[in-house]
C-alpha positions as CSV (number, residue, x, y, z in Angstrom):
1,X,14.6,15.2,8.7
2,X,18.1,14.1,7.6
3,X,18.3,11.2,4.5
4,X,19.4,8.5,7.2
5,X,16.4,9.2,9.3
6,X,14.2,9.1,6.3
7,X,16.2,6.2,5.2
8,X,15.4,4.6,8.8
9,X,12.3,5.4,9.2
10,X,11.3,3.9,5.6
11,X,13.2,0.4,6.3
12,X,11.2,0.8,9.9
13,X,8.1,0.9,8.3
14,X,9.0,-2.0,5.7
15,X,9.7,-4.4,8.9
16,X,6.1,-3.0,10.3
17,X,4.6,-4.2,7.6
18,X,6.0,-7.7,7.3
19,X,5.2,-8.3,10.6
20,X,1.6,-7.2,10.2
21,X,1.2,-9.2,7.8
22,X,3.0,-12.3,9.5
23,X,0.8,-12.0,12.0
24,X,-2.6,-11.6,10.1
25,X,-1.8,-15.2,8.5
26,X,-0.4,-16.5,11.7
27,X,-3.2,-19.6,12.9
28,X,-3.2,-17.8,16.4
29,X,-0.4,-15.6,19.1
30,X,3.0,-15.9,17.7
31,X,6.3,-15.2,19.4
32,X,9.1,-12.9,18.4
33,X,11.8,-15.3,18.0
34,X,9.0,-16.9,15.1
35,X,8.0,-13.7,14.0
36,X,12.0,-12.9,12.9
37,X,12.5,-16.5,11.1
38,X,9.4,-15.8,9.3
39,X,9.9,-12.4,7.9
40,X,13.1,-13.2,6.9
41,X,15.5,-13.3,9.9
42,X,15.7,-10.2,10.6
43,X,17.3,-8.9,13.8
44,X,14.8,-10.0,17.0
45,X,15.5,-6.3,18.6
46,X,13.9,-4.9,15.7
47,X,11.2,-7.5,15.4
48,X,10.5,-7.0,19.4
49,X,10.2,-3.2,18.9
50,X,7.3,-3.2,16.1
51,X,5.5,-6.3,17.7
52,X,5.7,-3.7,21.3
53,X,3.8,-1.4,19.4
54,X,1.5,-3.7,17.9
55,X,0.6,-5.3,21.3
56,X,0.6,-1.5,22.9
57,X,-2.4,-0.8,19.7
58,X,-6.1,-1.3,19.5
59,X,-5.0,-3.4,16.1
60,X,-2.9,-6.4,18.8
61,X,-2.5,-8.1,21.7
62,X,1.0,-8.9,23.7
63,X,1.0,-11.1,26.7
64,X,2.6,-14.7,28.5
65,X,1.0,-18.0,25.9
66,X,2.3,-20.7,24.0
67,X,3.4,-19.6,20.5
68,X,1.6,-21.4,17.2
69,X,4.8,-21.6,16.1
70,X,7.2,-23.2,18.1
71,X,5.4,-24.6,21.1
72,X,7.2,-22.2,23.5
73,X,5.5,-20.6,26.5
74,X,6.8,-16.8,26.1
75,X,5.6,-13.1,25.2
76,X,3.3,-13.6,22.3
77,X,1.8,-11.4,20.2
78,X,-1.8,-11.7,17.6
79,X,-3.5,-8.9,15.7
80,X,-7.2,-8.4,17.2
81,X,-10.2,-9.4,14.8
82,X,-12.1,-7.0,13.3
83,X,-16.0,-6.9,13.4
84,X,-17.8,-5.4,10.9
């Protein structure tokens, strides 16, 4: 692996975990456009790629519902709850 793929793949995983962690606190589904303003306005392509895989995990959900956030009816995405 070349030092600009390590390079990407480290600032990748940086973004994943803001946006984890954006939407563990997040009161309910959030959309991407809110997920970008909240972890600092990062680019929504970026954003929308991490919160795919997140809704495409056992760890979230993606679907059509009204965002906590903003009040818009769009794609949403929540982390799952976790029973133990």
């Amino acid at each position: 692996m070349s030092a600009l793929q390590m390079e990407t793949a480290m600032k990748f995983e940086t973004l994943a975990r803001k946006v984890e962690d954006c939407l563990l606190h997040a009161p309910s589904c959030v959309c991407d456009s809110c997920v970008a303003r909240k972890v600092g306005g990062m680019e929504l392509g970026r954003v929308r790629n991490v919160t795919r895989r997140i809704g495409q995990s056992q760890t979230g959900s993606r679907y059509t519902g009204r965002c906590s956030e903003c009040g818009r009816t769009t794609v949403v995405t929540v982390m799952n709850s976790v029973s133990m």
